[in-house]
N, C-alpha and C positions, 0 to 999 in steps of 0.2 A: 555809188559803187558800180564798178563796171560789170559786165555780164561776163558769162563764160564758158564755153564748151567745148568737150572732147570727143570726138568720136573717131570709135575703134571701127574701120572699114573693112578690116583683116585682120587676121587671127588664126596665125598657126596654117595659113595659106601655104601651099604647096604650088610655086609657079615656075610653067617653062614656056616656052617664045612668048609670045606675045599676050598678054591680058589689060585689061582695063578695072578700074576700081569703082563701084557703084556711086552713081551720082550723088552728090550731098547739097541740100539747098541750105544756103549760109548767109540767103542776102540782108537781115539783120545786121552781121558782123561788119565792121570797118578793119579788121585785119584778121589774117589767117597764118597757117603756119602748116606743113605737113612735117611727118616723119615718118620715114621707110628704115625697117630693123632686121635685118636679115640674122637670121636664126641657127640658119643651117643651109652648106649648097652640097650639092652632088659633088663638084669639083672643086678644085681649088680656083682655077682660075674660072669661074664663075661670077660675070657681073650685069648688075640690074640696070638700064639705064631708063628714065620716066621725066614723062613731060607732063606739065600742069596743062590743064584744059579747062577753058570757061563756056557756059550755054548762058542763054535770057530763058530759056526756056526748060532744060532738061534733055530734051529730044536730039538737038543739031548744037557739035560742038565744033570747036576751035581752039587751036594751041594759043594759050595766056602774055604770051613773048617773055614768059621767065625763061630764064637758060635751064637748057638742058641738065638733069642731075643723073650723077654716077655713084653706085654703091660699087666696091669689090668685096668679095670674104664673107666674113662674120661683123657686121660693122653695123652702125647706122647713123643715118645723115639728113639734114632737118633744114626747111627754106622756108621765108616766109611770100605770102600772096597778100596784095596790097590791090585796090580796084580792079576787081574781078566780077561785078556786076552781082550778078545772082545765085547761079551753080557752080559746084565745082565735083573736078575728080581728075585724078593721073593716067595716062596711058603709058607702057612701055613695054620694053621685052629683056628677057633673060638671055642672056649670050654665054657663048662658050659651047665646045663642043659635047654635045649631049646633056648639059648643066641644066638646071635646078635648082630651086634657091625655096626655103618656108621661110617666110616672111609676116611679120605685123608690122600695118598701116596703118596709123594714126591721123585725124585731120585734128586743129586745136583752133577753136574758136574764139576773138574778143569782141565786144562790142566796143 
């Protein structure tokens, strides 16, 4: 039976320009998955955009070369990560003029 996990990175976050998501060590897993669910933004036009980021270590990262992903609205949108070595976690920003976005961030782990 395969293993499995979920974790909630975020929760009812309130983000605006720029943030990062707390590192998660996942090097067990052989595949990953994130989800970004936007909750509520300030404006309408309001969008998230995040980049996956992989470390060996936790400390010093680097973008994963997944493409770029974009949320708009009230919506939410889901990728998977495929050898990523050890760590993971997204960085991005909130766009739009004076925009804001609450948000939960899911990572979903398989062995």
């Amino acid at each position: 039976m395969r293993q499995s996990q979920t974790a909630v990175l975020e929760r009812y976050r309130v983000l605006r320009g720029d943030f990062t998501t707390e590192p998660f060590e996942a090097g067990w897993a052989g595949e990953a998955r994130w989800f970004v669910q936007v909750l509520e933004t300030a404006r309408p036009d309001t969008r998230i955009v995040v980049t996956t980021q992989v470390s060996p270590d936790g400390l010093h990262w680097c973008d994963a070369g997944c493409p770029t992903q974009v949320v708009a609205g009230k919506d939410m949108i889901s990728w998977p990560v495929r050898e990523f070595g050890q760590w993971l976690r997204i960085t991005g920003s909130v766009e739009g003029d004076g925009g804001s976005a609450k948000v939960q961030i899911y990572l979903t782990l398989k062995e």
